[in-house]
C-alpha positions in Angstrom: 9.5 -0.8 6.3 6.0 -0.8 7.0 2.9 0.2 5.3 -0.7 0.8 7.1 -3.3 2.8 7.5 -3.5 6.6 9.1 -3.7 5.7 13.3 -5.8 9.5 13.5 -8.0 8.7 10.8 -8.8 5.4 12.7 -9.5 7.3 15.8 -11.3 9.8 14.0 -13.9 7.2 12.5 -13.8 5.9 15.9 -15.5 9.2 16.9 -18.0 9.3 14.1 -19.3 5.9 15.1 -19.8 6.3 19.0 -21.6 9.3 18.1 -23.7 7.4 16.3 -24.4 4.8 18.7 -24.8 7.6 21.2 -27.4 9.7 19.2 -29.4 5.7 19.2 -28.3 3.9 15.9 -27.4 0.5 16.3 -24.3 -0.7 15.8 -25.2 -2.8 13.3 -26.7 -0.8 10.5 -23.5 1.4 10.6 -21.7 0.4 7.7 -18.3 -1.2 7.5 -15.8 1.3 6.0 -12.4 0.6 4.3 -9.3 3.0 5.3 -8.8 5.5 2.4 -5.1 6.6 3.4 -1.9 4.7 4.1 1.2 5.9 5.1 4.6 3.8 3.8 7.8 4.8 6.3 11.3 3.6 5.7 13.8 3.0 8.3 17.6 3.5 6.9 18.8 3.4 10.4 17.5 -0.4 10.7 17.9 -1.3 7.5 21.8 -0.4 7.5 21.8 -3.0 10.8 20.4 -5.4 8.5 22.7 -4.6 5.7 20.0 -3.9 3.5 20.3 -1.4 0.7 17.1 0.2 0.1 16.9 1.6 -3.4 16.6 5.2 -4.3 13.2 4.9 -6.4 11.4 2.6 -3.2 12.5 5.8 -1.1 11.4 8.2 -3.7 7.3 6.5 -2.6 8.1 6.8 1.3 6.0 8.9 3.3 8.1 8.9 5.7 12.0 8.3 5.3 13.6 7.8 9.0 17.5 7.8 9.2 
């Protein structure tokens, strides 16, 4: 299992913020943001190595379900 923020929304911040510094603010009055979206996979497949059951209501919040 894991649980983490979006990668593209990272990357897309990422953007936002050399633009920014390109266009001459500084770094430093950008302001710190938080991610906003997370995304929560499963993976049966490794799980069942494991011999872990994964119940039916955790899979029911997955974003992502790989088997």
């Amino acid at each position: 299992m894991s649980y983490g923020s979006l990668i593209g929304d990272a990357f897309r911040k990422v953007g936002v913020y050399a633009g920014h510094i390109l266009n001459g603010e500084k770094p430093s009055d950008l302001p710190v943001e938080r991610p906003t979206r997370f995304d929560f996979a499963v993976n049966l497949k490794t799980a069942k190595d494991l011999n872990l059951t994964i119940p039916r209501t955790l899979l029911g919040f997955a974003d992502t379900v790989i088997e």
